[in-house]
C-alpha positions in Angstrom: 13.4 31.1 -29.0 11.2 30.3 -26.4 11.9 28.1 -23.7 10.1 24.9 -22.7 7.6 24.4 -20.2 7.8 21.4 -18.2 4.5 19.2 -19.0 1.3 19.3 -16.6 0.3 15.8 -15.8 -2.8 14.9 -14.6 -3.4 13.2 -11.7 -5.8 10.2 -11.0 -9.4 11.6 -10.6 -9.8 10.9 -7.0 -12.6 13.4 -5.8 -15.5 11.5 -8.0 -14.4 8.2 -6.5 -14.2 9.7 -2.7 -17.6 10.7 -3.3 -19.0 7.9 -5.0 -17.6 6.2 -0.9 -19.7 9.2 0.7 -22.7 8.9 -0.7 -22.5 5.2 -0.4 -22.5 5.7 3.1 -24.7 8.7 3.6 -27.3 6.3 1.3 -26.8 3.4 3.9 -27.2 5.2 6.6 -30.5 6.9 6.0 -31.8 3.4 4.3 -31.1 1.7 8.2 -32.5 5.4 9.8 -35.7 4.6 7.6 -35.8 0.7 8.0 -34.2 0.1 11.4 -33.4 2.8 14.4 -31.4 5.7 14.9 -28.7 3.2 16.5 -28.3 0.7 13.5 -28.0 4.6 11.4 -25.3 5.7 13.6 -23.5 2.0 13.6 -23.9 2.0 9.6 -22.3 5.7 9.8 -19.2 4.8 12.0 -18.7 1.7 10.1 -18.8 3.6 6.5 -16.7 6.2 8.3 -14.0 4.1 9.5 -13.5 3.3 6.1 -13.8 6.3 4.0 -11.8 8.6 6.3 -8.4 6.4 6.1 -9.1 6.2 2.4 -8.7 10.3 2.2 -5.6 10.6 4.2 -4.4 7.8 1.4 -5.1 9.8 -1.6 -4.4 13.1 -0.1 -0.7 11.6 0.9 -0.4 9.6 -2.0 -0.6 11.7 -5.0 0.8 15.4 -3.8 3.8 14.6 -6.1 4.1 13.9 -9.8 6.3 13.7 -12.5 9.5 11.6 -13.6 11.6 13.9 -11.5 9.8 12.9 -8.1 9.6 9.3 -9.0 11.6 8.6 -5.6 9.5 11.0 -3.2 6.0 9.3 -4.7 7.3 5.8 -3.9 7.6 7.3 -0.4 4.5 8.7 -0.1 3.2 5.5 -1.3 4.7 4.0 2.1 4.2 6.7 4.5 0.0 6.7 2.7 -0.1 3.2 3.3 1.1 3.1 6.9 -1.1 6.5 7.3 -4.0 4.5 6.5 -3.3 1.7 8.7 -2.6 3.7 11.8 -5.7 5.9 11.1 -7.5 2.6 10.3 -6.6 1.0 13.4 -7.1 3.9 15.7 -10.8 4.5 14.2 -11.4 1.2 15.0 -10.2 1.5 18.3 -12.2 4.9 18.8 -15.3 3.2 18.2 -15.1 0.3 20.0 -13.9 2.2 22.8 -16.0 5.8 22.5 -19.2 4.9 20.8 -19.8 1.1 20.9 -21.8 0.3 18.1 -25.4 -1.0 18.5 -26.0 -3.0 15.9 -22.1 -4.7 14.9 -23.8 -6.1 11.9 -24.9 -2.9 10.2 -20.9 -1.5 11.5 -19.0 -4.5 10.1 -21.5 -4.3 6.8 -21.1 -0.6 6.0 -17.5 -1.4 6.8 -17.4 -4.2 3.8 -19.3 -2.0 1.1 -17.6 1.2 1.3 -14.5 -0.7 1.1 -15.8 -2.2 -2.1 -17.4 0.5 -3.4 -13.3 2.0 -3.7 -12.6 -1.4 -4.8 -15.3 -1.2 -7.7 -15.5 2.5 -8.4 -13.6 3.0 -11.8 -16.4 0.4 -13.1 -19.2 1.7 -11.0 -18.1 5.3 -12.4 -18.0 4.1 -15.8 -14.4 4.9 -16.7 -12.0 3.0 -18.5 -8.4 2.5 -17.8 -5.8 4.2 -18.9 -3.3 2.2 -19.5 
């Protein structure tokens, strides 16, 4: 008799939706390179960038476990993600402000909003349905 092998879940398909973020970013910063300056292309790149980094660190930490067996260390990686991401968030922020003020805080703040809301949109900008 043979013996049983534990099941292989999938885990959420994270890698289309991370670069579905990049190239939302990459895309707004050449548009402002091509329409603006150099500086609003840089501004729209740290402001895209401020968001999509944090998101990474929150899927890489988030789903490393899975399983009903590990149901206790994913809620912590939930928690340790989240406060990842704000930290990181925070400190990007800071790093920009402080390093490389940004020359056009419109174009920062506005790639800031629509990379957050492409992760917001993605399963229906992606076209896939839920699975529950």
């Amino acid at each position: 008799m043979h013996k049983a092998a534990p099941a292989r879940l999938k885990g959420p398909r994270l890698f289309p939706l991370l670069m579905l973020q990049l190239m939302i970013v990459l895309g707004m910063a050449v548009l402002a390179f091509i329409w603006h300056a150099p500086g609003t292309a840089l501004s729209t790149l740290l402001g895209g960038g401020v968001a999509w980094m944090p998101s990474v660190l929150f899927a890489w930490l988030t789903f490393r476990y899975r399983g009903a067996s590990q149901a206790r260390n994913i809620v912590k990686s939930f928690y340790r993600a989240e406060a990842g991401k704000f930290g990181l968030t925070a400190a990007l922020f800071i790093v920009v402000f402080v390093a490389v003020p940004p020359s056009n805080p419109a174009f920062f703040f506005g790639a800031y909003v629509v990379t957050q809301l492409a992760h917001w949109l993605g399963p229906w900008l992606l076209h896939r349905p839920s699975r529950t």
